[in-house]
MOPAC internal coordinates of N, CA, C and O (Angstrom, degrees):
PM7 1SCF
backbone

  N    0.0000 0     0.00 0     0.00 0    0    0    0
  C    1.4534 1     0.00 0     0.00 0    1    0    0
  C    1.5280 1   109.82 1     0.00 0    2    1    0
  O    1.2310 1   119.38 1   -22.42 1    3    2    1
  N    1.5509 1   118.80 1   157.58 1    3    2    1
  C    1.3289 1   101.82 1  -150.11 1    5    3    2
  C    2.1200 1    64.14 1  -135.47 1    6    5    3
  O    1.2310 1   137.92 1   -51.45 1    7    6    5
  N    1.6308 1    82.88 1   128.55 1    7    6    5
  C    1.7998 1    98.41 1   172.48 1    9    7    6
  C    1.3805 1    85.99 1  -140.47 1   10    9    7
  O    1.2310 1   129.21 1     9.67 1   11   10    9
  N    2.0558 1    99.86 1  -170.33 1   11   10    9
  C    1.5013 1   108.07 1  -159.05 1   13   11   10
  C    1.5535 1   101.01 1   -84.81 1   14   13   11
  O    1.2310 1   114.41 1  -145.85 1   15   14   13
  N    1.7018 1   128.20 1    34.15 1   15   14   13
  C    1.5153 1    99.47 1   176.40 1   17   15   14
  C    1.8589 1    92.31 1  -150.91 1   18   17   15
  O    1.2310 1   130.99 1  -136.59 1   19   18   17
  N    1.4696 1    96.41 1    43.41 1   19   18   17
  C    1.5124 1   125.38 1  -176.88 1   21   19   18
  C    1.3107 1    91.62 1   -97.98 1   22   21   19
  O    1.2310 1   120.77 1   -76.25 1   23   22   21
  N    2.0633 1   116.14 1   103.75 1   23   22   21
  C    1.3776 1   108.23 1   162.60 1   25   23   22
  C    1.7448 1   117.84 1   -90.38 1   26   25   23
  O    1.2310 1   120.15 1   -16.65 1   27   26   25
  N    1.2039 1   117.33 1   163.35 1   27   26   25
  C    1.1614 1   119.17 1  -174.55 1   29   27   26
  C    2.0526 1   106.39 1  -109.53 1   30   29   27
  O    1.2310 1   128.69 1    -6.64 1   31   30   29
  N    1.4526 1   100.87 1   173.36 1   31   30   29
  C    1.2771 1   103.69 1  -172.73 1   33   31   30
  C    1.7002 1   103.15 1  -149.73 1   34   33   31
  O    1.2310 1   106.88 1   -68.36 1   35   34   33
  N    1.3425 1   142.03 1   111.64 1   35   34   33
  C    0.5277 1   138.68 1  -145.90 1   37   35   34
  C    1.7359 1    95.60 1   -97.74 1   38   37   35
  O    1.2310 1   124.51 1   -37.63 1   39   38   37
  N    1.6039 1   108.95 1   142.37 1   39   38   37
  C    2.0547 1   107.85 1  -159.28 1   41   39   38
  C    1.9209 1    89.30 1   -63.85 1   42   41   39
  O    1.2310 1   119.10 1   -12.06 1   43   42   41
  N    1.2223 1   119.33 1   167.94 1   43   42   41
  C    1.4529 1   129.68 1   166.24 1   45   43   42
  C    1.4599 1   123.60 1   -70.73 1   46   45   43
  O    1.2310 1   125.10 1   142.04 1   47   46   45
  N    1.3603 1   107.81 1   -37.96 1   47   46   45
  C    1.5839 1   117.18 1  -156.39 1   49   47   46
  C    1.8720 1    87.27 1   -97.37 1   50   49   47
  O    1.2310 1   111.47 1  -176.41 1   51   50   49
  N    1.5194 1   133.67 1     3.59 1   51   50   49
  C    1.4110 1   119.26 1   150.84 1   53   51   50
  C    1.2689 1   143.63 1   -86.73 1   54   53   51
  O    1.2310 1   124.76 1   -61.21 1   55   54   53
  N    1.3460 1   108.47 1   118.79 1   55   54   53
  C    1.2509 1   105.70 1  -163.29 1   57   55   54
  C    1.5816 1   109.40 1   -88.62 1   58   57   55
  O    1.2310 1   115.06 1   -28.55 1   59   58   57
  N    1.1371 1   126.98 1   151.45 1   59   58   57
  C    1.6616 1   133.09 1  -172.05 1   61   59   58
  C    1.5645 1   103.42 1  -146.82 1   62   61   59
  O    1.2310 1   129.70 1   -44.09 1   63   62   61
  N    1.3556 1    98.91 1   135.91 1   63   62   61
  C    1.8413 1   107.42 1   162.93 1   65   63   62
  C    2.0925 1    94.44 1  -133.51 1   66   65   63
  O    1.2310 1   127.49 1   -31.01 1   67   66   65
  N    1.3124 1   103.19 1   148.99 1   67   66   65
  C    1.0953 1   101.15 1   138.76 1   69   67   66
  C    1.4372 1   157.28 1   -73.71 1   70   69   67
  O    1.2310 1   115.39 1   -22.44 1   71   70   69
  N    1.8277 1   126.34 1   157.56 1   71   70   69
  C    0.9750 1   117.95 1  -164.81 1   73   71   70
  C    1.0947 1   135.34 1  -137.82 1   74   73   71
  O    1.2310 1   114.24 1  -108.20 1   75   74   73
  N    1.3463 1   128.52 1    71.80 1   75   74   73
  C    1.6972 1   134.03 1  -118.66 1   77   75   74
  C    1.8028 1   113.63 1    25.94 1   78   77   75
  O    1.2310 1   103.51 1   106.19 1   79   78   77
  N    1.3471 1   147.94 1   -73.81 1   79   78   77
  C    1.1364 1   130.25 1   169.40 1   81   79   78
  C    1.3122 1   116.40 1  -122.67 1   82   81   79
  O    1.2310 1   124.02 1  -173.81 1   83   82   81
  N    1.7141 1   109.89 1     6.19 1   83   82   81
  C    1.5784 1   103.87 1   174.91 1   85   83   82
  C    1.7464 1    93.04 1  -115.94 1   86   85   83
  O    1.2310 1   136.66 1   -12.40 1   87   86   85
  N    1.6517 1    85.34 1   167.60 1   87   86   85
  C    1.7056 1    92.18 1   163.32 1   89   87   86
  C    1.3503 1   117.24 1  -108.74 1   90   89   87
  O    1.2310 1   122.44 1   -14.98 1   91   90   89
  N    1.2829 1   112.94 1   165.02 1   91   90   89
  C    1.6618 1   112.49 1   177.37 1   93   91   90
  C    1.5662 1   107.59 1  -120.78 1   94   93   91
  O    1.2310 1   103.84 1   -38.19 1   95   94   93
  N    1.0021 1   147.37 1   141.81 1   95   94   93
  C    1.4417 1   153.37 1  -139.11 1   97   95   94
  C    1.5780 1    96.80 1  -150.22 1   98   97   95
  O    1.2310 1   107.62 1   -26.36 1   99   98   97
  N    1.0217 1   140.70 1   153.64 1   99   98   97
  C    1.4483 1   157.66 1  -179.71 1  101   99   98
  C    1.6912 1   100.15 1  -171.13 1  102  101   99
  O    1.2310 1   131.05 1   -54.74 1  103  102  101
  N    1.5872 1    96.28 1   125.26 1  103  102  101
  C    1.3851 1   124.22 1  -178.52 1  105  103  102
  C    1.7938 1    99.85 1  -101.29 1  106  105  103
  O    1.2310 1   121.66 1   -63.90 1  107  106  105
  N    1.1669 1   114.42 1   116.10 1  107  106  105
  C    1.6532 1   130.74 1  -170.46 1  109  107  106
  C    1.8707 1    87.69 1   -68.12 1  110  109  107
  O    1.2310 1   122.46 1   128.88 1  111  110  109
  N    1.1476 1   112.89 1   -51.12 1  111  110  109
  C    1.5066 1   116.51 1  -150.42 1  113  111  110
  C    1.5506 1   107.22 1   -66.90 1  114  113  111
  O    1.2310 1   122.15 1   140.73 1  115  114  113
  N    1.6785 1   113.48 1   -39.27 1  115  114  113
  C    1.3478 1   102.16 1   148.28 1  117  115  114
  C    1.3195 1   130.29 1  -145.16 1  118  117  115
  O    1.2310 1   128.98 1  -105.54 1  119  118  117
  N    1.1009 1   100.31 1    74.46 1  119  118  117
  C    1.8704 1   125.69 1   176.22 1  121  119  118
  C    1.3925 1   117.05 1    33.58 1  122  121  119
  O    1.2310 1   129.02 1  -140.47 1  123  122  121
  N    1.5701 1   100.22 1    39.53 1  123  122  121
  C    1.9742 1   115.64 1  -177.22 1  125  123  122
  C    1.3647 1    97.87 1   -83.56 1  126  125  123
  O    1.2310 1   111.62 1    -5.83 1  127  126  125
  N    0.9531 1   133.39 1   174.17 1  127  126  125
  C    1.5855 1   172.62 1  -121.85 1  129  127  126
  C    1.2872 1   123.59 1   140.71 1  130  129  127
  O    1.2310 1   126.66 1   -66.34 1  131  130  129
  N    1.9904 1   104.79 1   113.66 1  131  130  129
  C    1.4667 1   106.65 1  -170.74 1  133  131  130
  C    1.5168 1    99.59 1  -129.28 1  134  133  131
  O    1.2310 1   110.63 1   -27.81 1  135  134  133
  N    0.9301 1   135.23 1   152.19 1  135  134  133
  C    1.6951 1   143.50 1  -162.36 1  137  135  134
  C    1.7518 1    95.66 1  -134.74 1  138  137  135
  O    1.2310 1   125.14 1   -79.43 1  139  138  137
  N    1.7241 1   107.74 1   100.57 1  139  138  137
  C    1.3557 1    94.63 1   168.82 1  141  139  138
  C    1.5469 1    95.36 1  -103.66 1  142  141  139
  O    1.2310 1   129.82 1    -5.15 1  143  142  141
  N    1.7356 1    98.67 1   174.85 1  143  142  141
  C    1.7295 1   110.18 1  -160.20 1  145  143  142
  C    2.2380 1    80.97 1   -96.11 1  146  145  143
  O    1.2310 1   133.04 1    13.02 1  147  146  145
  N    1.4920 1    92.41 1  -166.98 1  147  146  145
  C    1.4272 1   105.77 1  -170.47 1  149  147  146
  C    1.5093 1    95.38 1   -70.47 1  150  149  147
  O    1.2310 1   112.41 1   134.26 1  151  150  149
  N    1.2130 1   131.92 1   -45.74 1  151  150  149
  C    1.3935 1   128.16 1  -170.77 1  153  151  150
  C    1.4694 1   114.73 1   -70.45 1  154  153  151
  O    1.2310 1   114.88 1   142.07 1  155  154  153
  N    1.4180 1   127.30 1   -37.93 1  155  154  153
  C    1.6865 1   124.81 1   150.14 1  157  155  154
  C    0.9402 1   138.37 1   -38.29 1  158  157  155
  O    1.2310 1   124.95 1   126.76 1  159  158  157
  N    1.9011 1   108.10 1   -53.24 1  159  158  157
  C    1.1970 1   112.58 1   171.09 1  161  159  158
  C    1.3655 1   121.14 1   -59.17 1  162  161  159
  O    1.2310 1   110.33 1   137.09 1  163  162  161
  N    1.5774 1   135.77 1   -42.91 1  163  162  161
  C    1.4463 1   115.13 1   156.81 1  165  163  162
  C    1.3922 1   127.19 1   -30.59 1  166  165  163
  O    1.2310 1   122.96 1   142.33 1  167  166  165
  N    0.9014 1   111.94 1   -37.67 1  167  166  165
  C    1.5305 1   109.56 1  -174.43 1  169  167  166
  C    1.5612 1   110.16 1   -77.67 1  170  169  167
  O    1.2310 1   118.02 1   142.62 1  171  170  169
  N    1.1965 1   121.38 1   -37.38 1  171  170  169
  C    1.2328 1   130.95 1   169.49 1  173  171  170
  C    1.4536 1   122.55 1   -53.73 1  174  173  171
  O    1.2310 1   129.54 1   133.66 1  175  174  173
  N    1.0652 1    99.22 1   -46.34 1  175  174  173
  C    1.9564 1   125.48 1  -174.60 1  177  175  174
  C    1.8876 1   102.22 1   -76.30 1  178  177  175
  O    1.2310 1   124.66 1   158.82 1  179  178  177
  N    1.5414 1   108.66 1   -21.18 1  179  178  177
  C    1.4202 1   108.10 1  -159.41 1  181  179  178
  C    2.2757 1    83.72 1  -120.69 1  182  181  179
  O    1.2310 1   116.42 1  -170.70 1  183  182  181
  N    0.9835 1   124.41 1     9.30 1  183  182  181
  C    1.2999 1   113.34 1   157.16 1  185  183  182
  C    1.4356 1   113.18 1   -94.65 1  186  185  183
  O    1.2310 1   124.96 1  -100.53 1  187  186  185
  N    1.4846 1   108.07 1    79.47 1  187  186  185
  C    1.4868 1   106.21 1  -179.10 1  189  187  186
  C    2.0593 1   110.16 1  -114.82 1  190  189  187
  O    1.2310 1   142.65 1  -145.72 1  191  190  189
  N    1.0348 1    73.61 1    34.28 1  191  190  189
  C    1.8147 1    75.03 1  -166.95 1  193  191  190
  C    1.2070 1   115.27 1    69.14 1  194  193  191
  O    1.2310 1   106.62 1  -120.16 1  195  194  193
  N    1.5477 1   142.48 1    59.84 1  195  194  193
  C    1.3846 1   131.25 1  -159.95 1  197  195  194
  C    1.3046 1    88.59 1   167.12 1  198  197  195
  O    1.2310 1   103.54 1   129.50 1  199  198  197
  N    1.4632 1   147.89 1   -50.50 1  199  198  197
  C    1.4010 1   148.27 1  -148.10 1  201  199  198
  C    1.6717 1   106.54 1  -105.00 1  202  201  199
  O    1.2310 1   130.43 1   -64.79 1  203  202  201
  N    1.3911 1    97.48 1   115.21 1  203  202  201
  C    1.9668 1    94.05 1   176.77 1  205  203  202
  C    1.5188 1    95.17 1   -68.24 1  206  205  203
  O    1.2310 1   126.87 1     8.04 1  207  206  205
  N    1.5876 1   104.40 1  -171.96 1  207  206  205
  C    1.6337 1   136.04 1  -174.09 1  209  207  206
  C    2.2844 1    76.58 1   -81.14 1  210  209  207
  O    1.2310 1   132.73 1   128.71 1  211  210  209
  N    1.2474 1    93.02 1   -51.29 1  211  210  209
  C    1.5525 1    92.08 1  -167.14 1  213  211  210
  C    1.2760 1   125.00 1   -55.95 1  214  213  211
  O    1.2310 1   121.71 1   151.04 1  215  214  213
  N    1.6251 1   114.34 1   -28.96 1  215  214  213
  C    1.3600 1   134.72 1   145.60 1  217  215  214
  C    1.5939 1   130.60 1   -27.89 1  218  217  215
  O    1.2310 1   129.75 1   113.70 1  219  218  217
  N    2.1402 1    98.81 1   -66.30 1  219  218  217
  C    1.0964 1    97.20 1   160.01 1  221  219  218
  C    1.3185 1   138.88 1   -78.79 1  222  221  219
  O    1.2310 1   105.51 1  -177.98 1  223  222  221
  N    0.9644 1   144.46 1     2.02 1  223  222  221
  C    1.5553 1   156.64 1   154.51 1  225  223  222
  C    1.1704 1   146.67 1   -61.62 1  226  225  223
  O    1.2310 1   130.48 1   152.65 1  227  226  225
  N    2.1197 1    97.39 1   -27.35 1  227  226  225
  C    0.8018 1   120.13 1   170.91 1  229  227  226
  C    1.9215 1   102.82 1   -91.71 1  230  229  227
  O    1.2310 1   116.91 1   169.14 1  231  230  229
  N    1.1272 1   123.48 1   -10.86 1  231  230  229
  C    1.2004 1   133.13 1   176.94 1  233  231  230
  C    1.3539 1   111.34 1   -80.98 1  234  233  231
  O    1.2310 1   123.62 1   117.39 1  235  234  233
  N    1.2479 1   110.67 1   -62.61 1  235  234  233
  C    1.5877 1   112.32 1   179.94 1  237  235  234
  C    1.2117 1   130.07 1   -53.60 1  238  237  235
  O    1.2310 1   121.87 1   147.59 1  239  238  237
  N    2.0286 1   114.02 1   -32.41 1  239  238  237
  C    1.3044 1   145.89 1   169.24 1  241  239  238
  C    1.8358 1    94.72 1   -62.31 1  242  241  239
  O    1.2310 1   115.30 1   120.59 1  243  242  241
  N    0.9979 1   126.53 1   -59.41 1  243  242  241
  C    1.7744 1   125.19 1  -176.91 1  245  243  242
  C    1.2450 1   105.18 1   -62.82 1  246  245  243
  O    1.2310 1   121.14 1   129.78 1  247  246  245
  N    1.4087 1   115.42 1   -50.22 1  247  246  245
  C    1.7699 1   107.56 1  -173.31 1  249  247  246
  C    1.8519 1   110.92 1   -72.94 1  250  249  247
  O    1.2310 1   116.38 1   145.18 1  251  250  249
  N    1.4320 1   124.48 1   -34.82 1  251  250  249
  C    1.0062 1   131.00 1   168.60 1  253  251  250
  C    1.2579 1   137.15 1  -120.67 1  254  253  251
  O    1.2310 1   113.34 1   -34.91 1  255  254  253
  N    1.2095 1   130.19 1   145.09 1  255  254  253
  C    1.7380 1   136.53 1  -174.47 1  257  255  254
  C    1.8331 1   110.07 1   -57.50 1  258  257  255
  O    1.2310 1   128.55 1   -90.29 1  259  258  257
  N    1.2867 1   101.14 1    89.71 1  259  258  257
  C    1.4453 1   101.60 1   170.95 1  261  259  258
  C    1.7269 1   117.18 1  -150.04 1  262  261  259
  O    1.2310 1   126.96 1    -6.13 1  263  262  261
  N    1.5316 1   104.21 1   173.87 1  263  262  261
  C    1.4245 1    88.25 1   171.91 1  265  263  262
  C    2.0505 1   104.31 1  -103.47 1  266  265  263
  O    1.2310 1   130.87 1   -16.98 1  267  266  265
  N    0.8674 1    96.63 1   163.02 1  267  266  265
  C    1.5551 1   115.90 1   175.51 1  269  267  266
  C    1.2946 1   126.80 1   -19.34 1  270  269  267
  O    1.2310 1   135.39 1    99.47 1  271  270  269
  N    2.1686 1    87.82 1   -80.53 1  271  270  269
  C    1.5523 1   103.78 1   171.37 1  273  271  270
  C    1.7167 1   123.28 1   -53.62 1  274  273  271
  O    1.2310 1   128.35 1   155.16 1  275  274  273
  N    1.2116 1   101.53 1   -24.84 1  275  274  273
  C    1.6550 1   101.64 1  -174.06 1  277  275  274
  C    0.7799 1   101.56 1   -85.64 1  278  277  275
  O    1.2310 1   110.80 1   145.62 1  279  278  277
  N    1.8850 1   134.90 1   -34.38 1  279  278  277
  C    1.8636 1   132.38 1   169.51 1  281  279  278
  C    1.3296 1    96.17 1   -20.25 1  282  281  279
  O    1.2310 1   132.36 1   100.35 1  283  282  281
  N    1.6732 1    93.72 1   -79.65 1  283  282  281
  C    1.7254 1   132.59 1  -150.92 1  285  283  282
  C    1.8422 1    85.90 1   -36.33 1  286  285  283
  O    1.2310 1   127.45 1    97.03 1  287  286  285
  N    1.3703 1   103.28 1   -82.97 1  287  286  285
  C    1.4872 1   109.52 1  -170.05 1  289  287  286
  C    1.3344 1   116.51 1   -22.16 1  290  289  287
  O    1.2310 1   127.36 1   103.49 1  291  290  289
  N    1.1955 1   103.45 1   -76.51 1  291  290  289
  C    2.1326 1   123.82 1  -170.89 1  293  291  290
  C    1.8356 1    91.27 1   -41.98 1  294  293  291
  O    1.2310 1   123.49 1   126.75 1  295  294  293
  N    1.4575 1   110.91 1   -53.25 1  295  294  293
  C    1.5261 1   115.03 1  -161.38 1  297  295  294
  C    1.9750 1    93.14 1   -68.36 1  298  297  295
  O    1.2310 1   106.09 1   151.77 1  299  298  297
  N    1.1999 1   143.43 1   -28.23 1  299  298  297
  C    1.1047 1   131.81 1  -156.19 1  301  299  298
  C    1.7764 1    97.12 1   -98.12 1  302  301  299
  O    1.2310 1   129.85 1   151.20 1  303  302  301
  N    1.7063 1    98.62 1   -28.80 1  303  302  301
  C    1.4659 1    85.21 1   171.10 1  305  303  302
  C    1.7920 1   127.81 1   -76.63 1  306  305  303
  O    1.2310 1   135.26 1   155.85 1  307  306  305
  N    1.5519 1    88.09 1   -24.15 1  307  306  305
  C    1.4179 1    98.57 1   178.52 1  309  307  306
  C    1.7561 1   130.48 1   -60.51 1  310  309  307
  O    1.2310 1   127.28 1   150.01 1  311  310  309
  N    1.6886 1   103.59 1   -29.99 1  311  310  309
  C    0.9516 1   131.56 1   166.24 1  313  311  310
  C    1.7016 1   107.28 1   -56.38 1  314  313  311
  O    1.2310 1   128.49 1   115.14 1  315  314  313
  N    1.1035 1   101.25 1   -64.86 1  315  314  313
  C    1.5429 1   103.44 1  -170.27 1  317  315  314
  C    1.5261 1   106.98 1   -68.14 1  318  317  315
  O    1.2310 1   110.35 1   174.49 1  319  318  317
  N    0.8862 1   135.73 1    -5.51 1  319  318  317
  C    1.4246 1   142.92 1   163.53 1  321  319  318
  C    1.4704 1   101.25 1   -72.66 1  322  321  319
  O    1.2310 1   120.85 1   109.11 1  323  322  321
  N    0.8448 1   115.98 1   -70.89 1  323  322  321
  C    1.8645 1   134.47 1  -178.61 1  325  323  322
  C    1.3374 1   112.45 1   -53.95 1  326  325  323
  O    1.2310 1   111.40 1   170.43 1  327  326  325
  N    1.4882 1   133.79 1    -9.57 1  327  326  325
  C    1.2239 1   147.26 1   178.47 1  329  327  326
  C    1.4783 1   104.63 1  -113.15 1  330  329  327
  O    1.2310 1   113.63 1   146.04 1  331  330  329
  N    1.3670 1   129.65 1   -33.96 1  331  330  329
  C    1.3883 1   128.16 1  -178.58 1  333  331  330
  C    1.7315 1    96.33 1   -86.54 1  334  333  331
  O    1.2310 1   125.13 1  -178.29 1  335  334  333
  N    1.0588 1   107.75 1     1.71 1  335  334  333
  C    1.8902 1    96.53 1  -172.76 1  337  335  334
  C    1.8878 1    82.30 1  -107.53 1  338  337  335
  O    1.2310 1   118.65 1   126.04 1  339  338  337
  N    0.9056 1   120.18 1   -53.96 1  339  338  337
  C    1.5207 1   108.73 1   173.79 1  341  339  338
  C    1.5502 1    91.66 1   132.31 1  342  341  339
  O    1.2310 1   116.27 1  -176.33 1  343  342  341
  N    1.4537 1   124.70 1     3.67 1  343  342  341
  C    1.4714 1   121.89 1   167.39 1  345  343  342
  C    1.5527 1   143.48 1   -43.02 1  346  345  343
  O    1.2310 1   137.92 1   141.92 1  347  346  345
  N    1.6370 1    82.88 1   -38.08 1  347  346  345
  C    1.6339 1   102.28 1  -166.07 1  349  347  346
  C    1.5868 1    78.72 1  -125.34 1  350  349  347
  O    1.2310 1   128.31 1   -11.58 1  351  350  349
  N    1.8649 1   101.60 1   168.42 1  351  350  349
  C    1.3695 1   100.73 1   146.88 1  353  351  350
  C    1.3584 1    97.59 1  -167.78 1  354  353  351
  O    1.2310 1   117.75 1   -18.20 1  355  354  353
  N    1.6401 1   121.88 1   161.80 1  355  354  353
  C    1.3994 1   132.38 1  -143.75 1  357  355  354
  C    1.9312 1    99.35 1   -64.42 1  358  357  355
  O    1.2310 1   113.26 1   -56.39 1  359  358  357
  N    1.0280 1   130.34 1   123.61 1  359  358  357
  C    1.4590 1   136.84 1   150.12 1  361  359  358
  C    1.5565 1    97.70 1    -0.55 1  362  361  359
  O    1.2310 1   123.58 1   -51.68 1  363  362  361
  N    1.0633 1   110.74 1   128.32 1  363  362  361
  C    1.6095 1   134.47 1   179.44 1  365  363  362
  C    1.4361 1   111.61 1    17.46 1  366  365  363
  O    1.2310 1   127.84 1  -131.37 1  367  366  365
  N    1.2521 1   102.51 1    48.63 1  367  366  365
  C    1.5019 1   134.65 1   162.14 1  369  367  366
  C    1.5560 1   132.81 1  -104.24 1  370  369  367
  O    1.2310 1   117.62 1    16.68 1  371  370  369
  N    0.9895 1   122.14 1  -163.32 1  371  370  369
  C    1.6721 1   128.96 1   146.08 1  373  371  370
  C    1.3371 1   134.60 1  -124.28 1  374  373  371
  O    1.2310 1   119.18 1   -16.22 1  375  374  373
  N    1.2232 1   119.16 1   163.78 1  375  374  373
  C    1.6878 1   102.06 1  -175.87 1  377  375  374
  C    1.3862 1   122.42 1   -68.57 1  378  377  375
  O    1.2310 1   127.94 1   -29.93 1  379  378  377
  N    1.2751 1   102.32 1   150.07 1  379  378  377
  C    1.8788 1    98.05 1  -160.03 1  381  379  378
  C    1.9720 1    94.58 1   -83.71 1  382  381  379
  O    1.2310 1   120.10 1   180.00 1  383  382  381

């Protein structure tokens, strides 16, 4: 279950560059290509094994005009997107 003190880990074999404010991600294993916007890519940039969900929210909330609960939400769904693609996977875990 993914709450606010769920760190993330970003998989090894993805490669990422940035892209004026989004990143673009390409998965080697099966020749995907994912384009997150400026508000993803925090989350992406902040799954370093070290950064809660609460971390990022409070980041995305400072860098952009939002309220909280909807951070939290969008960011918990985003996660689970990013974990069902095999991108991320839970802090000294494996990919879900």
């Amino acid at each position: 279950m993914i709450d606010s003190n769920t760190v993330l880990t970003r998989t090894e074999r993805i490669r990422w560059t940035n892209v004026g404010d989004d990143i673009v991600l390409m998965d080697p294993e099966n020749e995907s290509y994912y384009q997150l916007n400026a508000t993803a890519a925090v989350v992406w940039e902040l799954a370093d094994s070290k950064s809660t969900v609460a971390d990022m929210v409070r980041e995305i909330c400072a860098g952009f005009e939002c309220d909280p609960a909807t951070a939290e939400a969008d960011v918990k769904e985003l996660i689970g997107v990013l974990l069902e693609r095999g991108l991320v996977q839970l802090s000294g875990g494996t990919p879900a």
